[in-house]
N, C-alpha and C positions, 0 to 999 in steps of 0.2 A: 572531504565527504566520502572519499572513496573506501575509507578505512574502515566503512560501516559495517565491513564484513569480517573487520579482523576479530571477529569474538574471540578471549581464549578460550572458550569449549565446541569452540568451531571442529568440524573435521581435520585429523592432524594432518599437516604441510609435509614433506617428504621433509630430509634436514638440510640446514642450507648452506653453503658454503662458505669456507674463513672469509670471504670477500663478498659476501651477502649481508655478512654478522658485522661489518667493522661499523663502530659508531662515526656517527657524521652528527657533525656540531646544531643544534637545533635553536630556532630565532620564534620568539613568539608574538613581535611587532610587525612582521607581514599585513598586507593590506588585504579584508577581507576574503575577496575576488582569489585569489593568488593560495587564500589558505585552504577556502571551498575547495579548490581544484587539486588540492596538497602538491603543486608546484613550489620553487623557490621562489620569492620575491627580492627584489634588491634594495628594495624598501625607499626607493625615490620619491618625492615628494614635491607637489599634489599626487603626481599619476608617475607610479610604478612604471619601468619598461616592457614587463608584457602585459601589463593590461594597455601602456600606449598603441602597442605593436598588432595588438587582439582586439582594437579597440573597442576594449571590455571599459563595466566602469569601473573607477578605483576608490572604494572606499578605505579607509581606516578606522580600528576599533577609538571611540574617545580616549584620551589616556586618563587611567585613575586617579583619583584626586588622592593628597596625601593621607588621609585618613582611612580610607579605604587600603592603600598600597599598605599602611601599617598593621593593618588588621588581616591584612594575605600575609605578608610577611611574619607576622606572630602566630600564627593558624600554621603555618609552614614550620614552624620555628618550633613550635609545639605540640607538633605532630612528628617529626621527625623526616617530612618529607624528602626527598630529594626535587631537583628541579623537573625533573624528566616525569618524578610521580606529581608533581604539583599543576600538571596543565590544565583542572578542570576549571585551573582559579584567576586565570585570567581574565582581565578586564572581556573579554570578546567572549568567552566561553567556549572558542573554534577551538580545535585543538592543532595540536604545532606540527610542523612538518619537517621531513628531512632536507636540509639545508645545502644541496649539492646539484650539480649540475643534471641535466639528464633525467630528473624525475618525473618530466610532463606525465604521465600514466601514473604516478604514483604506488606504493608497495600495496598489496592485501594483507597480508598475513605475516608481515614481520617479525609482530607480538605473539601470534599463535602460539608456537611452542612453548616458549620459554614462560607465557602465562599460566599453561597447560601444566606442564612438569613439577612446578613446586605446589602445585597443588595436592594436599594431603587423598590417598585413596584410600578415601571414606564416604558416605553417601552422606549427603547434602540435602537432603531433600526435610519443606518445611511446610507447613499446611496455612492454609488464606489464617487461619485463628492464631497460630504462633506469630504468625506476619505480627497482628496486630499487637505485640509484645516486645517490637524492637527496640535494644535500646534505647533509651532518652539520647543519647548525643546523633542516634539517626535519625531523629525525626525531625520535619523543618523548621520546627519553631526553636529547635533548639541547634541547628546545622549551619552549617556556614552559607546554606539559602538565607535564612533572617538576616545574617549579621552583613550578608554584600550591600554594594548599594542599588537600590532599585530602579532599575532601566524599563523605560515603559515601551511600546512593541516600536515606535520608532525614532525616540529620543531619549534622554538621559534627563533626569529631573533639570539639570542645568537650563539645556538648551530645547527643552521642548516647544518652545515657541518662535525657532527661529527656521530658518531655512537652509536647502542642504547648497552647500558648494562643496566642487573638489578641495579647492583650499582651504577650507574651513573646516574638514569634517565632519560637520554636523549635518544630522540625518535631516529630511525634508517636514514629516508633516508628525502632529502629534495625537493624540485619541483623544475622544472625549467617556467619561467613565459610564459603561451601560446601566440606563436606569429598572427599576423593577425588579422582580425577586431575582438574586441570582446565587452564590457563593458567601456575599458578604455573613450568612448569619450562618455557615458553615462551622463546628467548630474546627480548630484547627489551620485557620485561615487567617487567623486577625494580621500575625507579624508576619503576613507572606508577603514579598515586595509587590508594588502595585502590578507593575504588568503582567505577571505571575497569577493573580486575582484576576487582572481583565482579560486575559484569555483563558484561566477554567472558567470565568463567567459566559463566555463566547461558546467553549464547548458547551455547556451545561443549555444553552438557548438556541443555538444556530444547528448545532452538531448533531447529525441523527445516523441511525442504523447505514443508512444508505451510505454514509461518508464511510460508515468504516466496511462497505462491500457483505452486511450482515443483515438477516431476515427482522423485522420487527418483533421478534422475540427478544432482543439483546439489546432491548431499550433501556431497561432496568441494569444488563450488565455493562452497559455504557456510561451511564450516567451514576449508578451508583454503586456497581462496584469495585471500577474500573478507578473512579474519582477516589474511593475511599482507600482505596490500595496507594494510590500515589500519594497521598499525603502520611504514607509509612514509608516510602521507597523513593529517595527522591530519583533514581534514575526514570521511574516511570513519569514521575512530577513531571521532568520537563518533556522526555517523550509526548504526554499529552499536550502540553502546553504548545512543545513546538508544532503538533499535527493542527492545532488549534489555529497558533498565527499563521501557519500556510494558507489555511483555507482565507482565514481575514485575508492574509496580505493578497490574496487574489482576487478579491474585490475591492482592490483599495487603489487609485490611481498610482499612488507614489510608492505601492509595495517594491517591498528589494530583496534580492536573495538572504540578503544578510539580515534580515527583520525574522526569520525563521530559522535560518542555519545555526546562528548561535545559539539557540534551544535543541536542537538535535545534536550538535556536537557535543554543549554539556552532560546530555545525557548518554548520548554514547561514552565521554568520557567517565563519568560516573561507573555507566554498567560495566566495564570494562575495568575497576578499579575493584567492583562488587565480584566480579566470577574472579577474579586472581588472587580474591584474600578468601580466608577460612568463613564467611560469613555464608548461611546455609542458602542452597537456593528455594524459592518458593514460588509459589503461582506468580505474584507482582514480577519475578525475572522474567518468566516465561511469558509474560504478558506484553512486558516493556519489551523484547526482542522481535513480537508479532506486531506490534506496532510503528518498530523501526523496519519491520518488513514490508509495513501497508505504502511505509511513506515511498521505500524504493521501488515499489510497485508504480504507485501515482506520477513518482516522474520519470517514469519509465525506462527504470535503469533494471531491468531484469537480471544479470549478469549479477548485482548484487543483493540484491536480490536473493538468489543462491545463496550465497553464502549464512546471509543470515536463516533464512529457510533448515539447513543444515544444525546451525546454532538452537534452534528450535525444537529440531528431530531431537535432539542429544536430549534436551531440558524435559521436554513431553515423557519421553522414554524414564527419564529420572524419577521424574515426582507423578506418572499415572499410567496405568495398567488399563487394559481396555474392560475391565470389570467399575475398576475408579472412574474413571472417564465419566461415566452415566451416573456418579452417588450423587451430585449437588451439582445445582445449578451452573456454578460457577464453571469447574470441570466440564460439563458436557457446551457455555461458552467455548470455552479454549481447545474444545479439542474440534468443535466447527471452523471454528476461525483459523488454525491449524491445517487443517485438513482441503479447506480451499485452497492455499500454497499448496498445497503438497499434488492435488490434483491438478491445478493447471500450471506448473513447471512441468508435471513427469507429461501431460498432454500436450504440451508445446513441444518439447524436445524428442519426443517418443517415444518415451522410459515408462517404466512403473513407478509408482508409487511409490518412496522411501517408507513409511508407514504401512506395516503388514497388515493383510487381508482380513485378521481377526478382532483390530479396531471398527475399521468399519461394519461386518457385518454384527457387532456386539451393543454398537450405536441403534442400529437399523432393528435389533431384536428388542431392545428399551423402546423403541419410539411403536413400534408395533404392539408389544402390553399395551402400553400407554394408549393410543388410538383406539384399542377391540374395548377397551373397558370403559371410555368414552366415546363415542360416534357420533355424538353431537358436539363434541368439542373441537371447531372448525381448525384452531393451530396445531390441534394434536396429528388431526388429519394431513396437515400440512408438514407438521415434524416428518412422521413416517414419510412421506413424498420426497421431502427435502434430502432425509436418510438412503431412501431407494433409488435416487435420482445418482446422491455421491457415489454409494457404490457400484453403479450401473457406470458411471465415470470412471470408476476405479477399475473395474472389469474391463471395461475397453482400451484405457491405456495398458493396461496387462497384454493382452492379447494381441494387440498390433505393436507393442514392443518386442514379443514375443516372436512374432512373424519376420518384423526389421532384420530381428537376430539369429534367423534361421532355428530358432529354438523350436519349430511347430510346423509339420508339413501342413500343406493347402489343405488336402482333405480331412484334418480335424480343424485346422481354422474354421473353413466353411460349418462344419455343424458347430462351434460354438459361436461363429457369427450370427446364424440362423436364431440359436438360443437366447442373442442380445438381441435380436430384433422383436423375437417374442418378448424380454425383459420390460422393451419399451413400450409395447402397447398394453402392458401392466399399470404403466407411470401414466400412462394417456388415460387408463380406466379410474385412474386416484383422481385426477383434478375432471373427469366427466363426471362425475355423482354430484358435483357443486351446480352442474349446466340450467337444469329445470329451476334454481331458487328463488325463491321472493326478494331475493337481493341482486338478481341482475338486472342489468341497465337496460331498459326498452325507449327512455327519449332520453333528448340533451337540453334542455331548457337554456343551457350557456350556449348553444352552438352558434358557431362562427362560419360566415358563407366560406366554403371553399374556394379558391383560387386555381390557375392553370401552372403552380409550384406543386399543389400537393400530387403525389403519389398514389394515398391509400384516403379510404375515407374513413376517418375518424368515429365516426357519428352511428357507424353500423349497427343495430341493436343487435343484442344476443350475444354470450360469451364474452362480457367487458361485467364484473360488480363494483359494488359500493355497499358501506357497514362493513356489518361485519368478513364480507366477503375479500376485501379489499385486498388482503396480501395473494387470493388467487390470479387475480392478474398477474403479480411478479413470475409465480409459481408458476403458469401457462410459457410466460416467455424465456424463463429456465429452461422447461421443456423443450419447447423450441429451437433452440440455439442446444441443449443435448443431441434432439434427433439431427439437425442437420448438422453437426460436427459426425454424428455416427455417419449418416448416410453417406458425407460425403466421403469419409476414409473407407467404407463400403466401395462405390461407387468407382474408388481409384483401385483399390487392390481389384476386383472381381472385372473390372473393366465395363462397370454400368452406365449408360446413357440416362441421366439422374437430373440430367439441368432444368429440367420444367418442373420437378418437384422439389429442387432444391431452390429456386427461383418461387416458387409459390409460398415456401415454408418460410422465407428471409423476408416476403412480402407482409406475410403474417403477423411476424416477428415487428415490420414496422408498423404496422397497422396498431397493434397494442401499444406500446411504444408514444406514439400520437396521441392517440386518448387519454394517454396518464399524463403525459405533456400538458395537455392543455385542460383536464381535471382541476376543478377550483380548487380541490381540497387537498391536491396533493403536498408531500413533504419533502424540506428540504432537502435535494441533492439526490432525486430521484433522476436525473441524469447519467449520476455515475453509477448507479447501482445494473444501468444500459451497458456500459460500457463493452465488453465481450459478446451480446448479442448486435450490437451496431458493427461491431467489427467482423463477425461474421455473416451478418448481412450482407457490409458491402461488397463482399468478396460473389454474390450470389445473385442480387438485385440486376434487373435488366441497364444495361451499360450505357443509354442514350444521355442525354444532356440533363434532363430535367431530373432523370431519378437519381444519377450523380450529384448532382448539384443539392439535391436536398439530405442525403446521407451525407454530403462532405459539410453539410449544415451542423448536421448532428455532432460528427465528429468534431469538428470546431467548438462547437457548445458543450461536450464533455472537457476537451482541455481547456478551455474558460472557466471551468468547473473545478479544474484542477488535477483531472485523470490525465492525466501525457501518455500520449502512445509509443512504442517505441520507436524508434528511427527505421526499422526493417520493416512494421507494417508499414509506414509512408510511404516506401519506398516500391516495395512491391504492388501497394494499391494503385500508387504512377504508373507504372507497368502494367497491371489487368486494366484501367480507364481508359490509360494513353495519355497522361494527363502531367506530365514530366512537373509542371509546380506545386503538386500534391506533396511532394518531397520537401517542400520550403514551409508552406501553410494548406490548410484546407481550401481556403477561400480563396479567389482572386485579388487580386490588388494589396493583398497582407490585411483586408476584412475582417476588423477582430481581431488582429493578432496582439497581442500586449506585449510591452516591453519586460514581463515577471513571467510570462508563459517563456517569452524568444532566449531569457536567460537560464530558465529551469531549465529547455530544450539543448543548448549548447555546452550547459552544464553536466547532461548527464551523456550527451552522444562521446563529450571528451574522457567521461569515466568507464566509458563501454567500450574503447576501442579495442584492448585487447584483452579477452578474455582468457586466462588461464590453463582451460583443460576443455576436450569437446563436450561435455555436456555445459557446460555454461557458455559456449561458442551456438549450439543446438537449442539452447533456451533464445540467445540472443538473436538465433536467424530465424527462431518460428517455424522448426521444422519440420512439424506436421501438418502445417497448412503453408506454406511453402515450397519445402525443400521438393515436392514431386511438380509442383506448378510451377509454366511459364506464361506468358501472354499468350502463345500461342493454340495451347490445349486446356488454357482457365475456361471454367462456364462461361456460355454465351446468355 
């Protein structure tokens, strides 16, 4: 899994040495566990010696039945493959790893160059409409997706009624197929192998805006153009699919790393099969690579994160101009969803922004037409906010990157500081014009008696809506969580006493937060969509037992959810509590902790340990809300 960043259109590697480049013999019967991790396995049987040793578990992919192995081997055979190009086609879908001692960390960028180089320089670039004209032998009904055999999310048609042992192989528990509209009367769906089916059926019903970290504008590009695209492109195909069985397998008692991973890895291997051959790139690329980005996001492997981030920059740059960007819907999707990467890597590490200043503010000039020419059209309102907000994001990592680097004396820092604080009670006067509406909330008809856990109280009327007002609450704690990240990098350069107002602001921030919680009507997976404003709450919130305890509630409930933090906030929020087991679980006693969160967590701390270059060392320590904090001068 760690290879997720080896794109070949990634940033070029410097070049590597004769003793980098020698080929090492590659085994593709490794045991799951072993392949996730792209270590060597020795392939012992039931249980491998480091998964004995790690006591990790040890699965094994089922081996293919002969008719299947005959139809990879003629698909191989008639293609011209070689064995090293053939990995996407094994029975597991992992992809193979190098076979030598010493790779616990595994390579990045092995493939980069050599991917890179034979490719012809010529532009590539291909519009969502030409997508839909891809050859007949790319598409899945006619691709070597139809002709595999179909493995359902946690058994094989064989054995999905049996139960999992080491000895055995076989996986634990099976699905049952979702009833009600779902995919089934899709066209282009009939010869998709079943599990394939039940988890676009799973995206298409469970999956919403939230999961993928996007405003409920991108409901439509979620669901359908997102879906239509992948059934041209099969590396998105499984992309989506695998983002799909994550979220199931986290609700599911017997989920396994391996119920998911084999869908990420065939579509990493795919995409990576896709940018090394002459075939054009198009939106579906750059789609599938923001995807593979979400997923390194969620289990909190930031470090790679990067790299794909990078992989992104290049494609974006390829096929759209900050003029294209805003022509069709689709484009001004992807250059949001884009753009969130790009603002909270350069904000954690505290860089600027790899995307220049003229996308954003070209975004932010479209959503402003857009808004003056309707001003009763509540999301338009909301665009423009959403637009002013990023680039008020962008502006700030500008400027205190700029400072880090001695690029900017104090006294024009200060006046452009001064001029981001005016920016932001700009943003504060976008979502006040919503205040007075007939759609905000004055009683709770559901309300629930309080307890001596709660914090804040929920129930407060005024500045909470419902209808049509609804996505202004997310909007307000957007806000939120911008001012007190300004304030508080304020507050450390200029040497402000700021903890009662930045204690107030993170209070606020839970107080909304609450409300949508426990909203009847809310939508799925509006947990995560929390996820950065709980994390910088905690950092801020009064430090006694009960308001700990209820924040380390939350955070628990985001990675139950499926968000994973990364191993550096845990660690340092141990630190600002004093709460040394905050580094193991949120909870006491391992409260909630699941055996698919404890493995996602060990999975990605071991893919993180050593990062490459300082800015993905600087992304992985959080070094804007870190690297100046100790325990001892943290907010009180």
């Amino acid at each position: 899994m760690s290879a997720f960043g080896s794109l070949p259109i990634s940033t070029p590697q410097p070049a590597q040495s004769a003793a980098d480049q020698k080929k090492h013999k590659r085994t593709r019967s490794g045991c799951f566990t072993c392949r996730s991790r792209r270590v060597k396995c020795d392939e012992a049987r039931p249980i491998c010696e480091r998964c004995r040793k790690g006591k990790r578990e040890c699965v094994y992919p089922p081996p293919p039945s002969q008719k299947s192995g005959s139809r990879t081997a003629a698909r191989s055979t008639s293609q011209g493959d070689s064995s090293d190009n053939n990995e996407g086609d094994d029975a597991s879908g992992l992809e193979t790893i190098q076979d030598e001692e010493g790779s616990e960390q595994g390579a990045h960028a092995s493939s980069t160059t050599n991917a890179t180089k034979h490719r012809p320089a010529v532009s590539k670039t291909r519009s969502a409409q030409s997508t839909a004209k891809r050859k007949t032998k790319q598409t899945p009904d006619n691709s070597s997706l139809s002709k595999e055999k179909s493995i359902s999310p946690f058994t094989d048609a064989a054995t999905r009624s049996e139960s999992y042992s080491p000895a055995s192989n076989t996986p634990s528990v099976g699905f049952e197929p979702l009833s009600g509209q779902g995919m089934s009367n899709t066209p282009g769906t009939a010869q998709l192998p079943e599990d394939i089916r039940f988890f676009l059926d799973y995206h298409q019903r469970e999956i919403t805006h939230h999961h993928y970290i996007l405003k409920s504008r991108s409901e439509e590009f979620i669901h359908r153009a997102i879906v239509d695209l992948c059934l041209k492109y099969e590396p998105l195909l499984y992309a989506v699919v695998g983002f799909s069985a994550y979220h199931y397998c986290l609700r599911q008692p017997g989920g396994k790393l391996y119920n998911f991973l084999r869908y990420y890895n065939k579509s990493l291997t795919l995409l990576r099969k896709s940018l090394a051959s002459t075939e054009p790139h198009s939106e579906a690329t750059l789609i599938t690579i923001l995807l593979l980005t979400t997923f390194e996001e969620f289990t909190g492997d930031w470090v790679n994160l990067v790299d794909h981030h990078q992989a992104a920059h290049t494609l974006i740059l390829e096929l759209l101009t900050p003029e294209t960007a805003n022509e069709n819907e689709l484009h001004r999707h992807i250059f949001v969803w884009y753009a969130r990467f790009d603002l909270v890597a350069g904000l954690l590490a505290g860089n600027e922004t790899i995307l220049s200043r003229e996308w954003y503010t070209s975004r932010e000039e479209y959503d402003a037409k857009e808004a003056a020419e309707d001003p009763s059209d509540v999301q338009k309102q909301l665009s423009l906010f959403n637009s002013r907000n990023r680039r008020f994001a962008m502006d700030m990592a500008s400027l205190y990157a700029k400072l880090s680097r001695g690029m900017i004396p104090m006294d024009q820092f200060i006046v452009q500081n001064e001029q981001l604080s005016l920016a932001m009670e700009n943003l504060r006067s976008l979502l006040a014009q919503f205040d007075a509406s007939e759609h905000t909330v004055t009683s709770y008809p559901h309300k629930v008696p309080l307890t001596e856990n709660d914090i804040v109280d929920p129930y407060t009327p005024g500045r909470f809506f419902q209808g049509p007002l609804w996505e202004v609450n997310f909007a307000w704690i957007d806000f939120l969580a911008t001012s007190l990240m300004f304030k508080y990098q304020s507050s450390l350069v200029l040497r402000q006493e700021s903890s009662s107002e930045l204690q107030s602001s993170a209070l606020e921030q839970c107080r909304l937060i609450e409300t949508i919680e426990r909203w009847p009507e809310k939508e799925n997976g509006t947990v995560i969509s929390f996820h950065s404003s709980l994390g910088l709450a905690s950092m801020f919130i009064p430090k006694d037992a009960r308001h700990t305890m209820w924040i380390r509630r939350k955070l628990a409930h985001a990675e139950q959810n499926g968000y994973i933090y990364p191993p550096k906030f845990r660690t340092s929020m141990s630190q600002i509590w004093g709460i040394p087991e905050v580094k193991h679980w949120w909870l006491p006693n391992d409260e909630g902790y699941s055996d698919i969160v404890r493995e996602i967590r060990k999975m990605t701390e071991e893919r993180t340990t050593n990062p490459r270059d300082n800015f993905r060392e600087d992304v992985r320590e959080m070094k804007t809300l870190f690297g100046k904090m100790n325990v001892d001068d943290s907010p009180s």
